[in-house]
C-alpha positions in Angstrom: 290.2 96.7 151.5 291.1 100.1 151.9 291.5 101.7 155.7 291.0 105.2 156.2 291.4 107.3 160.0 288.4 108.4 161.1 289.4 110.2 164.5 290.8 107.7 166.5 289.4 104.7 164.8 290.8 103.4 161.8 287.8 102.5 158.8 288.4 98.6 157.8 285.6 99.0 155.2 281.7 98.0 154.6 280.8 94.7 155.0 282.4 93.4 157.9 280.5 92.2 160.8 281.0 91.7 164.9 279.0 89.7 167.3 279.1 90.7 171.0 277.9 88.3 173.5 277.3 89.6 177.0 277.1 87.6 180.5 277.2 89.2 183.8 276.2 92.5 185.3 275.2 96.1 183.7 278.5 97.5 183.8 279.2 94.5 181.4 276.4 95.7 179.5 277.6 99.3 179.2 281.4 98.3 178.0 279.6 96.3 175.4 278.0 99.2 174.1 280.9 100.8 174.2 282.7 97.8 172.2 279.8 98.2 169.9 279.8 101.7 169.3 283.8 101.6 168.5 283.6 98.6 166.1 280.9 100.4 164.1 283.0 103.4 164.0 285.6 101.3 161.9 283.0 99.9 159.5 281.8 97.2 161.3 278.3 96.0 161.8 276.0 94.1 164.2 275.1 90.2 163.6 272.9 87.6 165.3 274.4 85.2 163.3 277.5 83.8 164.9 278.9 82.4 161.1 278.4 85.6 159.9 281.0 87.8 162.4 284.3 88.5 160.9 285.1 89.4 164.7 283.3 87.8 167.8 283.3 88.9 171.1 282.7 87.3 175.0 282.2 89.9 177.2 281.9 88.8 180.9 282.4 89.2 184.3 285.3 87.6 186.3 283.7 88.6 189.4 280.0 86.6 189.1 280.4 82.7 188.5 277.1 82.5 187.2 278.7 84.4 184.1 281.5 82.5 183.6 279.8 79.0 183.8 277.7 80.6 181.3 280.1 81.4 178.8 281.9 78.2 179.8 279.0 76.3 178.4 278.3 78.2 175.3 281.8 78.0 174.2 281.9 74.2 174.7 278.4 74.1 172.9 280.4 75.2 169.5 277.7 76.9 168.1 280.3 79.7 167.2 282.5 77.8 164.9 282.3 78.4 161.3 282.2 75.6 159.1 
C-alpha cells in the first residue's frame, strides 16, 4: 500500500473501510461526522457491515448513562468480532 499526504491527512489507499457507531447526544453526532469526513479523506470508506471495517469506531458520551449501557451491551453482544 502506498500512502501519499493529502493536506493534513495522510492517503492509506482504496479499499479500506471504517465503521462508526454513535450513542449519545448530537454533539456526538457532529464529532462523528467529523471522524467520518477525516477517515474518508485518507481513503477510507463507510460500512454497515461490522466484518467488513478495517477500523471500527465507539463514539459515545461519558456524560449520559443511557449511552454507555448502550455501548456496554453491544460490545458484550460480540457482533463486532471478525471471525
Amino acid at each position: 500500500m502506498k500512502a501519499a499526504n493529502i493536506g493534513s491527512f495522510i492517503y492509506l489507499g482504496d479499499n479500506l473501510k471504517y465503521f462508526i457507531k454513535t450513542y449519545g447526544c448530537q454533539m456526538n453526532e457532529h464529532d462523528s461526522e467529523i471522524l467520518a469526513n477525516s477517515l474518508q479523506n485518507m481513503g477510507y470508506m463507510p460500512t454497515r457491515q461490522l466484518k467488513e471495517a478495517d477500523i471500527i469506531i465507539f463514539n459515545t458520551c461519558a456524560i449520559r448513562k443511557n449511552a454507555e449501557n448502550k455501548h456496554n451491551d453491544f460490545r458484550k453482544s460480540k457482533k463486532y468480532i471478525r471471525n
